[in-house]
C-alpha positions as CSV (number, residue, x, y, z in Angstrom):
1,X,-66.7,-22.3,39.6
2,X,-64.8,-25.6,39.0
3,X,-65.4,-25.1,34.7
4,X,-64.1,-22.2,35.1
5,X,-61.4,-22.9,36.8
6,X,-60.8,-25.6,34.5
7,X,-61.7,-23.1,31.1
8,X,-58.5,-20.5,32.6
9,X,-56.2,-23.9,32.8
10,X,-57.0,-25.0,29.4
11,X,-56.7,-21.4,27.9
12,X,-53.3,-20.8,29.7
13,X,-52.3,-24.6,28.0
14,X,-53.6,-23.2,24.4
15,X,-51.9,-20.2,25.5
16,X,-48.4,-22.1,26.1
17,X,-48.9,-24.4,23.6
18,X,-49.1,-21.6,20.9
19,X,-46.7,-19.3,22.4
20,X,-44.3,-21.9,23.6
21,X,-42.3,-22.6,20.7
22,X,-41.3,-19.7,19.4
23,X,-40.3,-18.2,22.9
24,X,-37.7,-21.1,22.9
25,X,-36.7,-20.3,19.4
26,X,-36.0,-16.7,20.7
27,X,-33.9,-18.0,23.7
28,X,-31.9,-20.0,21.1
29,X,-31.3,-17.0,18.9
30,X,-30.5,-14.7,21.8
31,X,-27.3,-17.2,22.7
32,X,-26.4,-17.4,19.5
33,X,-26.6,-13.9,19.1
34,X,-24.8,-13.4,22.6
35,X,-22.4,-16.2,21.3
36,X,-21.6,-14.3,18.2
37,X,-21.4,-11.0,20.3
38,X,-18.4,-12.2,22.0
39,X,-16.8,-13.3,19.0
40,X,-16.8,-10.2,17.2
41,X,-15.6,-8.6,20.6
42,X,-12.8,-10.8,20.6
43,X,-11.9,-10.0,16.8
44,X,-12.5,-6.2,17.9
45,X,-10.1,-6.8,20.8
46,X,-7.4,-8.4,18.8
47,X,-7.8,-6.0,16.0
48,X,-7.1,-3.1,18.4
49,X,-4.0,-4.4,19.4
50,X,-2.9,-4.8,15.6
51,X,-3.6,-1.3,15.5
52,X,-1.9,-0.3,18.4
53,X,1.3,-2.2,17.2
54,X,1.0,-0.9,13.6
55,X,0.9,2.8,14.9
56,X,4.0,2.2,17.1
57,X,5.5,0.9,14.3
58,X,4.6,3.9,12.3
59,X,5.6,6.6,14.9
60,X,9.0,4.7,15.5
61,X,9.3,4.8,11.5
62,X,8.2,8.2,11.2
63,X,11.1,9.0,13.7
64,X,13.8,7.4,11.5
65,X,12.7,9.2,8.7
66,X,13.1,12.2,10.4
67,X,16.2,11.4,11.1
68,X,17.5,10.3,8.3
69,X,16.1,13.6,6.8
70,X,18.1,15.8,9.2
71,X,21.2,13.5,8.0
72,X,20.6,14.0,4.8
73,X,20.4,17.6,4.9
74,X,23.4,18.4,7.3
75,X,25.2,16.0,4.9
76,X,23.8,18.3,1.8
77,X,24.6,21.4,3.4
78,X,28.0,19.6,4.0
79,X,28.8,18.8,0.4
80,X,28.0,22.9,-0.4
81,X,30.3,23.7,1.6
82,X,33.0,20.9,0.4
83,X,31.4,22.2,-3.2
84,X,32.7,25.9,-2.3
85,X,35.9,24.8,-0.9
86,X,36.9,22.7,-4.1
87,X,35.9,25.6,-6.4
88,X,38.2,28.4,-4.2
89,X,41.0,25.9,-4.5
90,X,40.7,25.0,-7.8
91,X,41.0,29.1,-8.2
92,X,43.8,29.3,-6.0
93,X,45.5,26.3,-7.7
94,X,44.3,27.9,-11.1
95,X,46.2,31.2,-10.1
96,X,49.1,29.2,-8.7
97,X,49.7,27.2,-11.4
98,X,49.5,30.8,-14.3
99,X,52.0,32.4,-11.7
100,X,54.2,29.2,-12.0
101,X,54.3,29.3,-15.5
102,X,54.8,33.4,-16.1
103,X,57.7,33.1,-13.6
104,X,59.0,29.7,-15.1
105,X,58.9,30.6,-18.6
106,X,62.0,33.1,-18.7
107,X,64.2,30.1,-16.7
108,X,62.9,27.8,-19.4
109,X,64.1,29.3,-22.1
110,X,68.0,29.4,-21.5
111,X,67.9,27.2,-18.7
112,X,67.4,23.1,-19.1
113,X,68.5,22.6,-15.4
114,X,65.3,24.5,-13.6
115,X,63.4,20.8,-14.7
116,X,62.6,18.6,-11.7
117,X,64.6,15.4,-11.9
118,X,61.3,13.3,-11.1
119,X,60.0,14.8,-15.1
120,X,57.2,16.2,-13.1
121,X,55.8,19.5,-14.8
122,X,52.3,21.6,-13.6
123,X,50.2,21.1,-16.7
């Protein structure tokens, strides 16, 4: 009973012996793998907060653009309506200025003194 005894401890030894070393190159690879793990969560980590940052950046952006949009437009809606204005004065002065001279040109003609002093005239 003793050999065997002693046959089981020297085939767990060959057992150990042969099996041994590349279980402890496994443990080292796990921690390096486990090492590496937590680096890459760590980049993941910090990455996501880049992202976070750049799309608050983004929607605060995207807010000035729209609000520089509705500027522009109000102010483009604005310079119609300026646009309209000028051109209905410009009429009105137009019309102004052909009544002037229909009503003006009969004092012109015998009269030198209807002239403002200042040598202003409406052209």
């Amino acid at each position: 009973m003793r050999v065997w005894a002693f046959i089981a401890i020297g085939v767990v030894v060959a057992v150990v012996a042969l099996l041994g070393p590349p279980f402890v190159q496994l443990q080292k690879d796990l921690q390096a793998a486990r090492a590496r793990n937590a680096e890459l969560e760590s980049v993941v980590t910090n990455l996501k907060k880049e992202l976070d940052a750049a799309n608050q950046a983004r929607t605060e952006r995207e807010g000035a653009v729209e609000e520089a949009n509705s500027e522009i437009e109000k102010r483009q809606s604005e310079i119609v309506r300026l646009s309209a204005d000028v051109e209905r004065l410009s009429s009105e002065l137009e019309k102004a200025l052909d009544l002037a001279k229909k009503t003006d040109a009969p004092n012109q003609q015998g009269d030198s003194a209807s002239e403002p002093p200042d040598g202003w005239q409406p052209q």
